[in-house]
N, C-alpha and C positions, 0 to 999 in steps of 0.2 A: 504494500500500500504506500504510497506516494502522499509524503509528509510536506506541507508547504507551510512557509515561513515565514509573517507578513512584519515588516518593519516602516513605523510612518516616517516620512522624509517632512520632514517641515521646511516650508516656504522661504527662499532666500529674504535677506533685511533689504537688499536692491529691490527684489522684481517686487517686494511688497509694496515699498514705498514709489515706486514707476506706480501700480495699480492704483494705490490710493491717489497718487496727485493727478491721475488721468481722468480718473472719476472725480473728485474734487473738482479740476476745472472745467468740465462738462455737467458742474451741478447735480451730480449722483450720489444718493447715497453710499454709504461704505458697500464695498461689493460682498456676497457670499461666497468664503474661499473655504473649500475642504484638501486638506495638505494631501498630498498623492504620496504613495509606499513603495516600497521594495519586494518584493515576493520573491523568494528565494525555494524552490526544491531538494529538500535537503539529499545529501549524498551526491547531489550532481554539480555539475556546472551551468545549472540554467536558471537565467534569474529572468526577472520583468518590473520595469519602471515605471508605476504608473504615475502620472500628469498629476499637477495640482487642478482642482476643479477649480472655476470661477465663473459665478454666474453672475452677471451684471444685466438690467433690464430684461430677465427671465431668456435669458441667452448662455447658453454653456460655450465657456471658452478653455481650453487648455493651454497649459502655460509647465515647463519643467526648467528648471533653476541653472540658471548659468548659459542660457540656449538666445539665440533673436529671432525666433520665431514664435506665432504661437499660433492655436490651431481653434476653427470654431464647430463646433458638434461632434467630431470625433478626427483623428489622425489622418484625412486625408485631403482635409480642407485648410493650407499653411499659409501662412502670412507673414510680413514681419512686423517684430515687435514696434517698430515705427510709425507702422499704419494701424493702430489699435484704434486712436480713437476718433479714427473713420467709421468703423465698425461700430464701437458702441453710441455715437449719436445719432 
């Protein structure tokens, strides 16, 4: 049986505060951010990173720490982190 190992990764102090001052000058409430994990298979060498969630204006955005991209509804929809607050006005 196949053991998996989930570790939360918490939100870089940078992409936090890029979020918050994005939504701040766009007049948004603070956005709703769930920190994305680690999942690790024990015994192997296979892991998976998932995204920190952010939902701003009931729009799910993904965003992973140290990255200039970021993605809207699932992984194959990318952007850069530049054009964010195109997207959320």
């Amino acid at each position: 049986m196949l053991r998996i190992i989930k570790k939360e990764i918490n939100i870089s102090k940078e992409l936090y505060s890029k979020l918050e001052w994005i939504c701040r000058f766009n007049g948004i409430d603070k956005p709703q951010i769930t920190n994305g994990c680690l999942r690790m298979i024990e015994n192997t060498n296979l892991a998976y990173v998932e995204p920190h969630r952010v939902i701003i204006r009931n729009r799910l955005y993904l965003f992973f720490n140290e990255h200039d991209y970021f993605y809207v509804q699932n992984l194959t929809n990318k952007y850069p982190l530049s054009k964010l607050q195109d997207y959320i006005t």
